[in-house]
PyMOL commands that place a pseudoatom at each C-alpha (Angstrom):
pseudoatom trace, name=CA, resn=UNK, resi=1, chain=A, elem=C, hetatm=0, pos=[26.191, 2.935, -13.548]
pseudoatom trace, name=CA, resn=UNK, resi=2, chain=A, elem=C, hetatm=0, pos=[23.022, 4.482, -12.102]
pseudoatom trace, name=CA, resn=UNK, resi=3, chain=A, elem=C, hetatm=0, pos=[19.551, 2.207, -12.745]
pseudoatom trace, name=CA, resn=UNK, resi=4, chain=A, elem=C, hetatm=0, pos=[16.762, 4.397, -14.192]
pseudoatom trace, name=CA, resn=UNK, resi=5, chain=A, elem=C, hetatm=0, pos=[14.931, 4.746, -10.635]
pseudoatom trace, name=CA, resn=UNK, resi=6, chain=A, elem=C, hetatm=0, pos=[18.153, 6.017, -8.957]
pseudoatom trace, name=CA, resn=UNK, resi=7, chain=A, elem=C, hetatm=0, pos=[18.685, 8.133, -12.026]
pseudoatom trace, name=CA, resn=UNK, resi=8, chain=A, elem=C, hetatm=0, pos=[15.003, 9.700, -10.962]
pseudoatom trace, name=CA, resn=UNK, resi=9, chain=A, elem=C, hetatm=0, pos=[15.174, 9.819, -7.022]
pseudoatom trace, name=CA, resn=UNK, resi=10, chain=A, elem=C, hetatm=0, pos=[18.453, 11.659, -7.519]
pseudoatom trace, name=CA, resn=UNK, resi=11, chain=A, elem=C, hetatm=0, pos=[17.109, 14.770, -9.755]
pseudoatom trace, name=CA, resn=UNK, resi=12, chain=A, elem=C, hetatm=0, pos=[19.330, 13.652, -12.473]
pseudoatom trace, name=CA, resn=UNK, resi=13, chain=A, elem=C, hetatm=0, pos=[17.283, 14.770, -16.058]
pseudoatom trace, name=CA, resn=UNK, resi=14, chain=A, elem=C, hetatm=0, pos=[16.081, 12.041, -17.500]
pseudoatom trace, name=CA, resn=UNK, resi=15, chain=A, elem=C, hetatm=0, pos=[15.047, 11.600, -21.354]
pseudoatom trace, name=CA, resn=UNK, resi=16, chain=A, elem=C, hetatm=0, pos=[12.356, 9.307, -21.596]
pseudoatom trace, name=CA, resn=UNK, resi=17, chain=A, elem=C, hetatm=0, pos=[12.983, 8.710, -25.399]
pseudoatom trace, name=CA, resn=UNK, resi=18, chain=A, elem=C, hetatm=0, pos=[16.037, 6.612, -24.017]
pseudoatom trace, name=CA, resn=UNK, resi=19, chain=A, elem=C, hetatm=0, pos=[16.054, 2.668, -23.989]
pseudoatom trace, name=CA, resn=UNK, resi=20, chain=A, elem=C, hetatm=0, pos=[16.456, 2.906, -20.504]
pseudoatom trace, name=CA, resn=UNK, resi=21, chain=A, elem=C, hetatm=0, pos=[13.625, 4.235, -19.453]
pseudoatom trace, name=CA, resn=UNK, resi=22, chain=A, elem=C, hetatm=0, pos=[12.164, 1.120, -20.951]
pseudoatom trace, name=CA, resn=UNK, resi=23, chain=A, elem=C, hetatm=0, pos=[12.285, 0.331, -17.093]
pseudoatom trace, name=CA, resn=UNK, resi=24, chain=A, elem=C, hetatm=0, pos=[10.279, 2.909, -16.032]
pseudoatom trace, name=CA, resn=UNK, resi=25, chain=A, elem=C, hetatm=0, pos=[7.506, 2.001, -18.786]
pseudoatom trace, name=CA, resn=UNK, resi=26, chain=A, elem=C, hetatm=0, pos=[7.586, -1.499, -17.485]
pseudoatom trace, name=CA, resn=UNK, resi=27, chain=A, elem=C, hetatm=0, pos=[6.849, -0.415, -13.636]
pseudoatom trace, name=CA, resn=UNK, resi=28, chain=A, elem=C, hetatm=0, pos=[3.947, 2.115, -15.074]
pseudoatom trace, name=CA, resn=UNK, resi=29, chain=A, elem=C, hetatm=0, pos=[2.342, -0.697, -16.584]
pseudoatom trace, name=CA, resn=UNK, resi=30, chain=A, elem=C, hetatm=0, pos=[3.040, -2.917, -13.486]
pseudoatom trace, name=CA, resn=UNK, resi=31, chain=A, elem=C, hetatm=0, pos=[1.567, -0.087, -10.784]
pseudoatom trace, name=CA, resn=UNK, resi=32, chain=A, elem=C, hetatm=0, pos=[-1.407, 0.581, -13.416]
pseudoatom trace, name=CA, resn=UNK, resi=33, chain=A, elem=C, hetatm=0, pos=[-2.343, -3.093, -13.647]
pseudoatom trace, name=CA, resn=UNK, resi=34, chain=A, elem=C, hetatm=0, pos=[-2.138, -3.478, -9.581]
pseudoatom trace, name=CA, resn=UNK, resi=35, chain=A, elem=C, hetatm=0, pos=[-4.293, -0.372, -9.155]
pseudoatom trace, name=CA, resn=UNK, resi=36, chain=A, elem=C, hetatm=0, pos=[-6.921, -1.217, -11.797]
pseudoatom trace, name=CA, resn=UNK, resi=37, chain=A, elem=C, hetatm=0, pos=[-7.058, -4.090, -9.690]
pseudoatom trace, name=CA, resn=UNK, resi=38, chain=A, elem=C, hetatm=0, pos=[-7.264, -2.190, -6.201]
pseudoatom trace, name=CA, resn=UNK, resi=39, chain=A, elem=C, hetatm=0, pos=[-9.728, -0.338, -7.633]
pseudoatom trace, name=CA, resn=UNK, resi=40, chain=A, elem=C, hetatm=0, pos=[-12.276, -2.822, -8.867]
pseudoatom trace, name=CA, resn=UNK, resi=41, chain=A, elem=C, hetatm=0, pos=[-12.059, -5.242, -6.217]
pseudoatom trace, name=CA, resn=UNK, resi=42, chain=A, elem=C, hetatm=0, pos=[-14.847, -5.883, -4.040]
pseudoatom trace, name=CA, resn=UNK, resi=43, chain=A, elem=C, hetatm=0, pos=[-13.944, -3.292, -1.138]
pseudoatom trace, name=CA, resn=UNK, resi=44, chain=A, elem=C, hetatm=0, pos=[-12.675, -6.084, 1.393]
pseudoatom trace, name=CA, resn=UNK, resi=45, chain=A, elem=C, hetatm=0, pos=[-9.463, -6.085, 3.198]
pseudoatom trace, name=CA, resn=UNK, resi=46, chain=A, elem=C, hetatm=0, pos=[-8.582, -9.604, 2.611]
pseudoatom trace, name=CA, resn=UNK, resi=47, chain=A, elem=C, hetatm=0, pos=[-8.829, -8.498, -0.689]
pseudoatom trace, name=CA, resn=UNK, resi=48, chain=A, elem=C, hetatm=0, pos=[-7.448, -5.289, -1.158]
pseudoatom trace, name=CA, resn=UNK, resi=49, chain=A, elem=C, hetatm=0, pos=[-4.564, -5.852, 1.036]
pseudoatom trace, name=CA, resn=UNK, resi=50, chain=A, elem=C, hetatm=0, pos=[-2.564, -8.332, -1.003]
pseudoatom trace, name=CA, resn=UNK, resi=51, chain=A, elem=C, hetatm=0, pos=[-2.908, -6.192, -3.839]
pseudoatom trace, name=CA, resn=UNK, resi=52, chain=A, elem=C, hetatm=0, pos=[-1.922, -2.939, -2.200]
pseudoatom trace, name=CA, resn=UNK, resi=53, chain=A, elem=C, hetatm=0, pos=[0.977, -4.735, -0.478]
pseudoatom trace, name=CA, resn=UNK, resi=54, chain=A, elem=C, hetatm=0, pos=[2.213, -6.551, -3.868]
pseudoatom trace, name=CA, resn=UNK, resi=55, chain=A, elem=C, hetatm=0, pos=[2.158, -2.287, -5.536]
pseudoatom trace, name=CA, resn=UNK, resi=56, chain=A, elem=C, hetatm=0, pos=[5.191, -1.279, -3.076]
pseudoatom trace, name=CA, resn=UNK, resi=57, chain=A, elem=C, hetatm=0, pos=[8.859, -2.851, -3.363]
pseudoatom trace, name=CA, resn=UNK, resi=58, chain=A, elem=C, hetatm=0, pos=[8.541, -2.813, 0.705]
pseudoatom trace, name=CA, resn=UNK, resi=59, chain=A, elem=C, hetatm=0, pos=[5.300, -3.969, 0.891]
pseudoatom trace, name=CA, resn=UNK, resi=60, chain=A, elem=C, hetatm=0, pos=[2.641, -2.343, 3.018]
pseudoatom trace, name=CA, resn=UNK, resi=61, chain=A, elem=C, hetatm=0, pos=[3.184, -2.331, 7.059]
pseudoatom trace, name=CA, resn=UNK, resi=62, chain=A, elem=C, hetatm=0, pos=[-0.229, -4.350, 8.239]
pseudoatom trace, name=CA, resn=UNK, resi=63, chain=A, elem=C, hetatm=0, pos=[-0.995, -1.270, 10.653]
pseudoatom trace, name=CA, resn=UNK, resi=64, chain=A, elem=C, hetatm=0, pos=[-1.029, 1.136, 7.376]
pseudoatom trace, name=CA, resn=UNK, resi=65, chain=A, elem=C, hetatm=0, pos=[-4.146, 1.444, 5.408]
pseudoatom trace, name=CA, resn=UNK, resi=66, chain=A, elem=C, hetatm=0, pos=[-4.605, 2.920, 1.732]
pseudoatom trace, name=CA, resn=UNK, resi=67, chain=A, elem=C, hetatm=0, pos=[-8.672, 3.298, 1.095]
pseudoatom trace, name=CA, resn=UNK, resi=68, chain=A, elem=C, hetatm=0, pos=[-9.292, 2.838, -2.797]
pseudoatom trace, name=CA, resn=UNK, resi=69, chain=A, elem=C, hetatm=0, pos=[-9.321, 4.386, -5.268]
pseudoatom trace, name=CA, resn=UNK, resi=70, chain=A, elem=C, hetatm=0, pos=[-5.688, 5.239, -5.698]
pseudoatom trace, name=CA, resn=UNK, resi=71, chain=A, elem=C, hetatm=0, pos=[-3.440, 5.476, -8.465]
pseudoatom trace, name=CA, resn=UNK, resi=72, chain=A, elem=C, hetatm=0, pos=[0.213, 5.477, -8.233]
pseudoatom trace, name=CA, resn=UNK, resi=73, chain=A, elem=C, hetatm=0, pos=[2.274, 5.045, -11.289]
pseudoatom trace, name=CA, resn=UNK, resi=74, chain=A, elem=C, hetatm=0, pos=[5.894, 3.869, -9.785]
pseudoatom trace, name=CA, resn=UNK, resi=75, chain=A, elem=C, hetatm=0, pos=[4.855, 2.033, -6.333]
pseudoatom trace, name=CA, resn=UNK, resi=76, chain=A, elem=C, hetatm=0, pos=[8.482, 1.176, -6.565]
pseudoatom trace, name=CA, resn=UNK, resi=77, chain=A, elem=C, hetatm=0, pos=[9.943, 4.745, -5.598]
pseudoatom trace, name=CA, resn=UNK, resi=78, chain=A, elem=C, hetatm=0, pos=[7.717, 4.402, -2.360]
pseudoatom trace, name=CA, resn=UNK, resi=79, chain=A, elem=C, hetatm=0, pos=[7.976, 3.863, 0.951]
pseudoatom trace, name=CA, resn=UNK, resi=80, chain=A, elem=C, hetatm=0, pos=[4.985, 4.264, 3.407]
pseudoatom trace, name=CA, resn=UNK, resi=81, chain=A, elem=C, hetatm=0, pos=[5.518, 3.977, 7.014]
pseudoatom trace, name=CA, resn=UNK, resi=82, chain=A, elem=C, hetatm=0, pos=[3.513, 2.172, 10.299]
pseudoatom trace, name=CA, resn=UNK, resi=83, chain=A, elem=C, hetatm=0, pos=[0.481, 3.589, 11.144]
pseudoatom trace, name=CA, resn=UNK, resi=84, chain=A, elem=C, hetatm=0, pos=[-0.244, 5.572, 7.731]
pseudoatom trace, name=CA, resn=UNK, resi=85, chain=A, elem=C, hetatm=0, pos=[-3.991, 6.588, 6.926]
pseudoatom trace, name=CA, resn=UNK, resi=86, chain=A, elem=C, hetatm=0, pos=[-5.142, 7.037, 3.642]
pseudoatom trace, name=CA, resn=UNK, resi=87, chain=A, elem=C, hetatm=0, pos=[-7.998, 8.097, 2.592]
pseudoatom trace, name=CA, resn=UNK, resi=88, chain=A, elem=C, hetatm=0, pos=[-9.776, 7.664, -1.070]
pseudoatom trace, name=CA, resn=UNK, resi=89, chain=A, elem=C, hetatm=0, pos=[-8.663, 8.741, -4.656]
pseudoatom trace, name=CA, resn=UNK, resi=90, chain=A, elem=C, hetatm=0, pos=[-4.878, 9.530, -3.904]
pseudoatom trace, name=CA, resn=UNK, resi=91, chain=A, elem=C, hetatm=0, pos=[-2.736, 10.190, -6.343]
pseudoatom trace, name=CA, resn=UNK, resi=92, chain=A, elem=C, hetatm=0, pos=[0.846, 9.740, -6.420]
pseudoatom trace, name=CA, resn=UNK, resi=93, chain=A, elem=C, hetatm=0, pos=[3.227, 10.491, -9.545]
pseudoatom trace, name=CA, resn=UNK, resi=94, chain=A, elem=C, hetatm=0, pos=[5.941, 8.938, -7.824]
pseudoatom trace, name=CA, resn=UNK, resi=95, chain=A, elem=C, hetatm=0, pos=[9.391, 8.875, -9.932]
pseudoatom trace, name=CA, resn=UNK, resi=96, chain=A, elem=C, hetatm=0, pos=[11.141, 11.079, -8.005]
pseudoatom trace, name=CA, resn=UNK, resi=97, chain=A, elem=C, hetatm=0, pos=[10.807, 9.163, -4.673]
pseudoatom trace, name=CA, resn=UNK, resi=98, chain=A, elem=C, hetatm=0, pos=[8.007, 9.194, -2.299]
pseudoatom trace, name=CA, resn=UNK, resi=99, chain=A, elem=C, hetatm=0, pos=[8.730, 8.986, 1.354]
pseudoatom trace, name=CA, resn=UNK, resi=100, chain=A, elem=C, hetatm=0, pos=[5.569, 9.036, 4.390]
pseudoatom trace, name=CA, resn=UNK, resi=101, chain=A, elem=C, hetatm=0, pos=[6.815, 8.285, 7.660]
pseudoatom trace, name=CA, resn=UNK, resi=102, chain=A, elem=C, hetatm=0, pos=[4.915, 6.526, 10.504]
pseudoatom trace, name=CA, resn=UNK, resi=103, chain=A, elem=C, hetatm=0, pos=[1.390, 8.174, 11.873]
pseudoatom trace, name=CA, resn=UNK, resi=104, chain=A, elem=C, hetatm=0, pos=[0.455, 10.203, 9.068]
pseudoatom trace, name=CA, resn=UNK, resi=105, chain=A, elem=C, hetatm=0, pos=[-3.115, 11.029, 8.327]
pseudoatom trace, name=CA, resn=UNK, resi=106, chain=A, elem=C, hetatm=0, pos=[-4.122, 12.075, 4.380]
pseudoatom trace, name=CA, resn=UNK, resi=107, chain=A, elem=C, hetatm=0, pos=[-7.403, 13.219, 3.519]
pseudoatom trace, name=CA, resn=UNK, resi=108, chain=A, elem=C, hetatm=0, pos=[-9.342, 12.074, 0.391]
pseudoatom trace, name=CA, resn=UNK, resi=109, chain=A, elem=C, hetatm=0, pos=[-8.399, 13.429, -3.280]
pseudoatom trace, name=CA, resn=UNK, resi=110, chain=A, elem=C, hetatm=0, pos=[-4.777, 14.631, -2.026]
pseudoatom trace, name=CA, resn=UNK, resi=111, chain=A, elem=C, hetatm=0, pos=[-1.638, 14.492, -5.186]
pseudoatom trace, name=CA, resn=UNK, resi=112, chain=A, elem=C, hetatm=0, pos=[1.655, 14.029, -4.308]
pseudoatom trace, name=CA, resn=UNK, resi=113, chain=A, elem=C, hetatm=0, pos=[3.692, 15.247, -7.603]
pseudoatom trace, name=CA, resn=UNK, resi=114, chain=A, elem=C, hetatm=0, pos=[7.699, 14.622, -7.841]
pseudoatom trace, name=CA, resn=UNK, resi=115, chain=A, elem=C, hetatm=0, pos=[8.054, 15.285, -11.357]
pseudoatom trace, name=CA, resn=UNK, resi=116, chain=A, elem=C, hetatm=0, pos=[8.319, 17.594, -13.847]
pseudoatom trace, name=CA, resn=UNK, resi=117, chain=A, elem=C, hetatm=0, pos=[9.418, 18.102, -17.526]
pseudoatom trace, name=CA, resn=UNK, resi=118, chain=A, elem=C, hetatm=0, pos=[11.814, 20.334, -18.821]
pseudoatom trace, name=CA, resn=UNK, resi=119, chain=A, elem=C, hetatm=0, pos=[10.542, 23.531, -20.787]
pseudoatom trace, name=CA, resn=UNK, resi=120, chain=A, elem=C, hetatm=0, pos=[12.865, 23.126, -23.573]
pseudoatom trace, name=CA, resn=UNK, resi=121, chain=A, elem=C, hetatm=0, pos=[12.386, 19.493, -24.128]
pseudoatom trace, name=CA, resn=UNK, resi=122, chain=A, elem=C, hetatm=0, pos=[9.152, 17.991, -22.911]
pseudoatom trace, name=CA, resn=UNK, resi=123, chain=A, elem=C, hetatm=0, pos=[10.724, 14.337, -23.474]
pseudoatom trace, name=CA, resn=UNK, resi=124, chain=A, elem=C, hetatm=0, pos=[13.091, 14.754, -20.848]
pseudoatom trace, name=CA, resn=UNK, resi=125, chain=A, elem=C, hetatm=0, pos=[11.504, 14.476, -17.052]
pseudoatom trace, name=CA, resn=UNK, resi=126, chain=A, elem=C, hetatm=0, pos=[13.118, 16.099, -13.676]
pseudoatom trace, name=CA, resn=UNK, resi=127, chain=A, elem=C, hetatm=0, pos=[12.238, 14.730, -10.739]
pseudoatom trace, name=CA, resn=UNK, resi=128, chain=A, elem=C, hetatm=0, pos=[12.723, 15.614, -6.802]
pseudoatom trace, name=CA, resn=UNK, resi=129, chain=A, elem=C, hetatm=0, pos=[11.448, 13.572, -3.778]
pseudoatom trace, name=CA, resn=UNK, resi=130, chain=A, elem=C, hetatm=0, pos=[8.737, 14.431, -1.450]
pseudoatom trace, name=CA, resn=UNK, resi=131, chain=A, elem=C, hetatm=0, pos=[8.961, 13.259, 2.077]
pseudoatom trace, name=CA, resn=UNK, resi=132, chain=A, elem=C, hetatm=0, pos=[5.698, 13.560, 4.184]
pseudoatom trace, name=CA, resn=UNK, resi=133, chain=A, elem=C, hetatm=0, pos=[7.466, 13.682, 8.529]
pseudoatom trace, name=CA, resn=UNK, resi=134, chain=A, elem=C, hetatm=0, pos=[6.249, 11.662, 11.192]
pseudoatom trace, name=CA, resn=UNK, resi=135, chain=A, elem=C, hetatm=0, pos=[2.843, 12.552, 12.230]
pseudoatom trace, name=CA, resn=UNK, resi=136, chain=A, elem=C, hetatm=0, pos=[1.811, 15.171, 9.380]
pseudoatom trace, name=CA, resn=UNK, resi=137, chain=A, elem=C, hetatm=0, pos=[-1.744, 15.407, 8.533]
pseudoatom trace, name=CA, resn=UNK, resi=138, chain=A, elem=C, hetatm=0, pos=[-2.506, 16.312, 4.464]
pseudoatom trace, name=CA, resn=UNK, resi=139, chain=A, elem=C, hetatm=0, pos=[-5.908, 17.756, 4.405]
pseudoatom trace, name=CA, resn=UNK, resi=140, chain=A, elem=C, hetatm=0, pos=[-8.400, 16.954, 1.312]
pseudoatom trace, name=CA, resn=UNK, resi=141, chain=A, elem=C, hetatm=0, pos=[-7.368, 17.590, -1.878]
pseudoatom trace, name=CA, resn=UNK, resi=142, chain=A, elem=C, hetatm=0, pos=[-3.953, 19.337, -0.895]
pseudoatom trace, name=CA, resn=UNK, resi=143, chain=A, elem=C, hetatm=0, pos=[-1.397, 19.039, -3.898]
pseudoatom trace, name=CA, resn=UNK, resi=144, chain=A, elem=C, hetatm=0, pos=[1.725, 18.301, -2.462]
pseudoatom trace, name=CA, resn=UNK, resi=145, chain=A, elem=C, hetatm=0, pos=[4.812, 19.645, -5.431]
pseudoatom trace, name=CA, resn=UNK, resi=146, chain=A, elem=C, hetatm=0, pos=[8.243, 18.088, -6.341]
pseudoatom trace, name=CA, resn=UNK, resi=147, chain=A, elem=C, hetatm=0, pos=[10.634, 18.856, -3.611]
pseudoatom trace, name=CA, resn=UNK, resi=148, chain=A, elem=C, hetatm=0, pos=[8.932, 19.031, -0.398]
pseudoatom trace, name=CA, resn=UNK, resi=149, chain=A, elem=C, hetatm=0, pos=[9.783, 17.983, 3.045]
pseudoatom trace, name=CA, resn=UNK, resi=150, chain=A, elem=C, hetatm=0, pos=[6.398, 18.472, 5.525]
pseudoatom trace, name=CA, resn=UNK, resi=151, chain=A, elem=C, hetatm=0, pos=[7.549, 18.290, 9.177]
pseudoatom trace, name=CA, resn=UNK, resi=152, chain=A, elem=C, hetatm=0, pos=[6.454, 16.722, 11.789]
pseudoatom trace, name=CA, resn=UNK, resi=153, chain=A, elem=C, hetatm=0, pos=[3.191, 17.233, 13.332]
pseudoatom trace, name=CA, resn=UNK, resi=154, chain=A, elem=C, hetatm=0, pos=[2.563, 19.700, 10.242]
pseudoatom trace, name=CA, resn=UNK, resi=155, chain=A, elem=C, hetatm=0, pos=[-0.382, 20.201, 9.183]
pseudoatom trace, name=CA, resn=UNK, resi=156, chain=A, elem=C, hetatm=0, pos=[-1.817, 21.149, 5.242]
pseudoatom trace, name=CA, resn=UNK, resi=157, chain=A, elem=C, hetatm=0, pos=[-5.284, 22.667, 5.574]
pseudoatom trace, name=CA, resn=UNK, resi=158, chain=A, elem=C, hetatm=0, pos=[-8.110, 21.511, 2.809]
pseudoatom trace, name=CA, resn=UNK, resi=159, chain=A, elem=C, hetatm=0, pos=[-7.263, 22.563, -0.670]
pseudoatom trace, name=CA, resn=UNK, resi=160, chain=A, elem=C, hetatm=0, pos=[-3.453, 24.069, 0.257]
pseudoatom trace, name=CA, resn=UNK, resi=161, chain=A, elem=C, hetatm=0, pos=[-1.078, 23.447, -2.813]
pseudoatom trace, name=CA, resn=UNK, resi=162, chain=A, elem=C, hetatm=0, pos=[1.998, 23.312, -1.313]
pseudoatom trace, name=CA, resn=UNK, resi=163, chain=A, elem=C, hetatm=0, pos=[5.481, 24.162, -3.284]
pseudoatom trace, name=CA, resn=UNK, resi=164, chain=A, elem=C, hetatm=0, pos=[7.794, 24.923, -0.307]
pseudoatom trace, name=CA, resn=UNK, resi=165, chain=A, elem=C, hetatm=0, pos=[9.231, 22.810, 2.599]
pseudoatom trace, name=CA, resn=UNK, resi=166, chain=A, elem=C, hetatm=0, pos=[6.486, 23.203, 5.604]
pseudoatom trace, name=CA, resn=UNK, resi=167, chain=A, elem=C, hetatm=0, pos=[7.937, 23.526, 9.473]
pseudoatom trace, name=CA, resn=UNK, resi=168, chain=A, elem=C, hetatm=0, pos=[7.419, 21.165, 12.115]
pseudoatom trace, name=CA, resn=UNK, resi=169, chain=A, elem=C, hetatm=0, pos=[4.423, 21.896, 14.087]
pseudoatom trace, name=CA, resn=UNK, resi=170, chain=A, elem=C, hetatm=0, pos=[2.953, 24.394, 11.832]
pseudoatom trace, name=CA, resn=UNK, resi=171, chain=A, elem=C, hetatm=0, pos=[-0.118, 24.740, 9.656]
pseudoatom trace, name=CA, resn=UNK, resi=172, chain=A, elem=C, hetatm=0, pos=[-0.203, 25.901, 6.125]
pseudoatom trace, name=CA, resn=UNK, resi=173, chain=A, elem=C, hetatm=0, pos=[-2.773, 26.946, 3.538]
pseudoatom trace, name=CA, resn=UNK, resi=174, chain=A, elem=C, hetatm=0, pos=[-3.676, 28.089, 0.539]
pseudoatom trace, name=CA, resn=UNK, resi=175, chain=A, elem=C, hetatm=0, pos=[-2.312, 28.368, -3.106]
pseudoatom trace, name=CA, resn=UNK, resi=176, chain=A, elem=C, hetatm=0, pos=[0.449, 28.465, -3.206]
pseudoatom trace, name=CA, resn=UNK, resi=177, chain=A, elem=C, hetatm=0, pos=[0.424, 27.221, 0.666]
pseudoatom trace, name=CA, resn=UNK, resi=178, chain=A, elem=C, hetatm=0, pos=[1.359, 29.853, 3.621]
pseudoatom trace, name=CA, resn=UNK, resi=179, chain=A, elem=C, hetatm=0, pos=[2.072, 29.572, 7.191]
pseudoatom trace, name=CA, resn=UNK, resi=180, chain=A, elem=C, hetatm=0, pos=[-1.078, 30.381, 9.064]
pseudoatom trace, name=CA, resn=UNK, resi=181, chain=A, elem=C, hetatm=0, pos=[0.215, 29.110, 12.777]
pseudoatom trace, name=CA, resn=UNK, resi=182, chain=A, elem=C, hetatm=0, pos=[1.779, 27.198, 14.632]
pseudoatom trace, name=CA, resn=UNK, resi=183, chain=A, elem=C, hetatm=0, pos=[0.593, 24.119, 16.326]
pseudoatom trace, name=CA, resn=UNK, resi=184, chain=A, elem=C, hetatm=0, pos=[1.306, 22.950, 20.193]
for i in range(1, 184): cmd.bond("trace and resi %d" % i, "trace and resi %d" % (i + 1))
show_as sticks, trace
zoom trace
C-alpha cells in the first residue's frame, strides 16, 4: 500500500478528511516548528544550518545555502541539490514533490506551488511535482505552478508566473510566463 507522501508525489487525489493524512498533518507541524525556528534565530550559520539541515529528509548539502525567512510546509517531499542559492522569504508548498538540482540560483520572495484542490471537493488535494534543472536561475518573486520541469540553464525573469514546462537554455516571462529568448 502507498504511504500518504507517495500517495502525493504520484498525483494520486488525496482526501485530507482521511486518517491517513494524519501523516501529512504531523510533517506540517514538524516543517512549521523547524521554520519558526529558522526564522527567529539569530541570523548565524552555525545556527541556522542545523536547523535548515534537520527540515529536509536528505539533509542540506554544506555547499547549498537557504537565506531566511522561508517557509516550507513538507521539507520531507524535498530534495535540494549541491551548490543551491537561496535567497530570502521562499516559499515552498511542497506535497507534491519538490526537486532543485545542483547550481541553481533563486531570487528573494519566489513560490514553488505543487498542489491544488479539486473544484468539486475542496477537502480532497491534487498534487504534481516541480523539478527546478541543473543550473536554472528563478528570478524574484517568480511563482513557479504544480507540474513544472525548468531546464537547464533556464532562466525565469522577475515576477514570471510560470504554469508550463520551460526549455533548456531559454528565458521566460511574464504571467502566465512566455518564451522571450534563448540563452547561449
Amino acid at each position: 500500500m502507498q504511504g500518504i507522501f507517495e500517495k502525493l508525489r504520484s498525483g494520486t487525489d488525496v482526501d485530507m478528511a482521511t486518517p491517513e493524512y494524519a501523516e501529512a498533518i504531523q510533517e506540517m507541524g514538524r516543517c512549521g516548528s523547524i521554520c519558526f525556528k529558522v526564522n527567529t534565530t539569530e541570523p548565524k550559520p552555525e545556527l541556522v544550518r542545523p536547523l535548515e539541515e534537520e527540515l529536509f529528509k536528505d539533509g542540506l548539502d554544506k555547499t547549498s545555502y537557504l537565506m531566511p525567512p522561508i517557509q516550507i510546509d513538507f521539507g520531507c517531499q524535498m530534495k535540494i541539490g549541491r551548490g543551491v542559492f537561496v535567497n530570502h522569504s521562499l516559499t515552498c508548498m511542497a506535497a507534491g514533490g519538490i526537486t532543485i538540482d545542483d547550481g541553481v540560483m533563486i531570487g528573494p520572495n519566489v513560490r514553488i506551488v505543487t498542489d491544488n484542490h479539486d473544484f468539486g471537493n475542496r477537502m480532497v488535494l491534487r498534487c504534481k511535482p516541480v523539478h527546478i534543472c541543473r543550473n536554472a536561475w528563478i528570478g524574484v518573486g517568480a511563482i513557479i505552478l504544480p507540474g513544472v520541469t525548468v531546464g537547464e540553464n533556464a532562466v525565469v525573469a522577475a515576477g514570471a508566473v510560470v504554469t508550463k514546462d520551460v526549455a533548456p537554455n531559454t528565458i521566460v516571462g511574464g504571467n502566465p510566463a512566455k518564451f522571450i529568448k534563448s540563452v547561449e
